[in-house]
N, C-alpha and C positions, 0 to 999 in steps of 0.2 A: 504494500500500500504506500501511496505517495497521497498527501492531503496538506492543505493548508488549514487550519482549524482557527477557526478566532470568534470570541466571546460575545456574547446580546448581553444587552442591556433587560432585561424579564428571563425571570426562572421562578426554578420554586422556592418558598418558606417552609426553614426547615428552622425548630426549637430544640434544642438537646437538656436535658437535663442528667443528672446521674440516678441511677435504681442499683438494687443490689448488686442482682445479676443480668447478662443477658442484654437481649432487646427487646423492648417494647415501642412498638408502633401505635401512631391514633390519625387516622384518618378516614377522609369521607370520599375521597377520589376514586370512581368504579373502576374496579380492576386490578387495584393497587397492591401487590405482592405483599403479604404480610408473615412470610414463613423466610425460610432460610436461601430462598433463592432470590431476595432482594440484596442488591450490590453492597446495601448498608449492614445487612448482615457479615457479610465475605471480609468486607473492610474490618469490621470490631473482632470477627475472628482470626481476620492478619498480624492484630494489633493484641490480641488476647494471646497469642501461640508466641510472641515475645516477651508478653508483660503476666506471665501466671499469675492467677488471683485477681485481676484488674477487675473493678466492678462494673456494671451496667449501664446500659443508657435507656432513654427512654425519649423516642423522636415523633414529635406533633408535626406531620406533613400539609401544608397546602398546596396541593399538586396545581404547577400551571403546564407545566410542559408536559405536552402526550405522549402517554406510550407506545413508542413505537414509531412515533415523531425522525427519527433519524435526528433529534437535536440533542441526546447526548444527557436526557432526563435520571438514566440508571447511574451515569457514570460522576455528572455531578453531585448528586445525593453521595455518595461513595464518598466521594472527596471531602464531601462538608464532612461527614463522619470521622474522615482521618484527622482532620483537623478541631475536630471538637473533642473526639475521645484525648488527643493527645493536650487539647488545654484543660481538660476539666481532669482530667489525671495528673498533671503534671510531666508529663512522659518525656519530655523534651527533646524532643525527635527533629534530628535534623531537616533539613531540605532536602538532600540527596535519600536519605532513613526514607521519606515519607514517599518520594517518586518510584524507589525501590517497592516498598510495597505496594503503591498504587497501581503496579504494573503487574502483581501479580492477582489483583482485584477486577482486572477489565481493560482493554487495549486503551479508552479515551481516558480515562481516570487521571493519568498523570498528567494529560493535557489541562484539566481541572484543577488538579492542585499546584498547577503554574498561574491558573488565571487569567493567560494571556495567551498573545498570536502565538503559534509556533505552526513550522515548517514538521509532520508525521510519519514516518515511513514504518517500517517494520510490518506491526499488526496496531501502529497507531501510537506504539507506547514509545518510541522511540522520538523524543521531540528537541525542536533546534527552536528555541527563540527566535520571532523575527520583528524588527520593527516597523511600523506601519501606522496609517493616519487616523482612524478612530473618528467617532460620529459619523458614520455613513449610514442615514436612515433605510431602513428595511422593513418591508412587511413580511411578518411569515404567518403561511395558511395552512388551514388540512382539516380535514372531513370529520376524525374521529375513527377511525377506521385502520387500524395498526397494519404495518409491512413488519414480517420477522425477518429481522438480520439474518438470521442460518439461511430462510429460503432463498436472501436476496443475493448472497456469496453463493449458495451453491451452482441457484440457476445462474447468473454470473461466469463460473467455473467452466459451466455445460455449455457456456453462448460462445466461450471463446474458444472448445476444441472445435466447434464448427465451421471457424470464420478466419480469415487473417488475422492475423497478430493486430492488437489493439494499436491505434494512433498513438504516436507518441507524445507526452505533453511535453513541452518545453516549459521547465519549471523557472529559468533565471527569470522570462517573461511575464508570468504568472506573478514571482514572487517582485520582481521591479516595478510594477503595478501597483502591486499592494505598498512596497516602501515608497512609491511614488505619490497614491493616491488619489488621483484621478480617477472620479467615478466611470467615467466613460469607459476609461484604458482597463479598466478591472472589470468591468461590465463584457469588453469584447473579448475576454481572455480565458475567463473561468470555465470550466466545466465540470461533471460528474458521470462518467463513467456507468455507473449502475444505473442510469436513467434507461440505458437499453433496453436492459430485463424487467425492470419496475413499469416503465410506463408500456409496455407492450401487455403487462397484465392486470394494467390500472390503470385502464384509458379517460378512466377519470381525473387523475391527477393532469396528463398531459393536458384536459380538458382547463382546467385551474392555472395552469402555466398560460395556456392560450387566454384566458381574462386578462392575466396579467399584462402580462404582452401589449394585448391590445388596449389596455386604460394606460398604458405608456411608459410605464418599468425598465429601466435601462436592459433589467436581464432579469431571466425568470428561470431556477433551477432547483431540483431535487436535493433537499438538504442530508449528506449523505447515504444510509441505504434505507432511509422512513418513508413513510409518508409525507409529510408535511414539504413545504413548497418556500422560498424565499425569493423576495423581487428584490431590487436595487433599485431605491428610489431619487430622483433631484434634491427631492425637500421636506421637511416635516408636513406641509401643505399637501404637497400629491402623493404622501403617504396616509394622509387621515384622509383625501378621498380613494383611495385606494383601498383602503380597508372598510370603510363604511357600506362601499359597493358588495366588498365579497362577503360581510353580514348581513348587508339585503338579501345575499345569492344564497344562506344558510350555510356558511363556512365559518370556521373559528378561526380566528385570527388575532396577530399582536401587532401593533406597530413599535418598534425598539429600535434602536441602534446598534451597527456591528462597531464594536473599540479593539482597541488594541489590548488592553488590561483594564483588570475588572477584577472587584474584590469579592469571592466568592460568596461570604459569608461574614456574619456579624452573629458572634454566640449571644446566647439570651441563658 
């Protein structure tokens, strides 16, 4: 994998408090994983298999980002984790301690608990800083209707022993954009790869990109392998009509900003 990952402005509220043992979850968000195969469990038992004995948390979610969103909902909750277990413990765990474990919690994780733009390759976890211009208004959209990562990699897998060898991206271009900032120049350069497989069996989605498009969005693409959909907008202006349209249309949607860093979390 080769990606450039960089932070919005809207996510979720997450409260951590300490309990004995364990995890405890409260939340009202349908769907929302409340057993051991949420990220935030993975993470306190990263952090438990280092620190025997450590006690418990207890995490009040207000879920905004969907599951299954392709924006990175699992892997942020993870990280605020790693970063709350270690201040409400005292754990004092380095920087490098913390991306260490975060990698062994879920490929975006470590991208999370940087906060900021980084250059991804690996399976994601593998991340380079990059700097870049920040407040570039974005809408991002989606139905409510999850893409799973496994099927999106596999059939991915399947499309390409079919076909020529994938285009190749030229990443100095992509990434001189992005340090350059110019919306335009970032707009004509970007791509996603999975949109292949995705929109050929979610003609839906491509249906969502084509609104965008058309109400005048510099560039309208698949936010890595979810569902959910992100425009590049001129202005805060033609981003709040931009979004008003696609919640007449029954679409959920956020208008936020893409920055360059961005402070995960504020403990409570």
């Amino acid at each position: 994998m080769r990606t450039l990952l960089c932070p919005l402005t809207f996510g979720d509220s997450l409260t951590f408090e300490r309990v004995s043992s364990g995890v405890e979850f409260i939340s009202e968000y349908p769907g929302f994983p409340l057993d051991e195969s949420n990220l935030i469990w993975r993470a306190y038992r990263a952090l438990e298999a280092l620190n025997p004995g450590i006690g418990g948390i207890r995490v009040v979610v207000d879920k905004r980002i969907p599951i299954g969103g392709g924006l990175g909902g699992g892997s942020s909750n993870a990280a605020a984790a790693l970063t709350a277990v270690d201040d409400l413990y005292g754990l004092g765990l380095s920087l490098d301690a913390k991306l260490r474990l975060a990698a062994t919690v879920g490929a975006d994780v470590p991208f999370f608990v940087l906060g900021r733009a980084v250059f991804a390759s690996g399976y994601g976890e593998i991340v380079t800083p990059v700097s870049g211009p920040g407040g570039i208004w974005t809408v991002v959209a989606w139905s409510g209707e999850p893409v799973s990562t496994r099927w999106v990699y596999e059939s991915y897998d399947r499309h390409l022993k079919g076909t020529t060898p994938a285009r190749r991206f030229f990443w100095g271009k992509i990434l001189n954009a992005w340090q350059g900032g110019k919306r335009e120049q970032i707009a004509s350069v970007v791509s996603n790869q999975l949109e292949t497989v995705v929109l050929e069996k979610r003609p839906e989605i491509a249906t969502l990109k084509e609104l965008m498009l058309a109400s005048g969005a510099l560039c309208a693409l698949l936010c890595g392998s979810g569902e959910s959909v992100f425009a590049l907008v001129d202005t805060e202006e033609k981003g709040e009509n931009l979004k008003k349209e696609l919640l007449d249309r029954g679409y959920q949607c956020n208008l936020c900003q893409v920055v360059n860093h961005v402070n995960i979390m504020a403990l409570s």
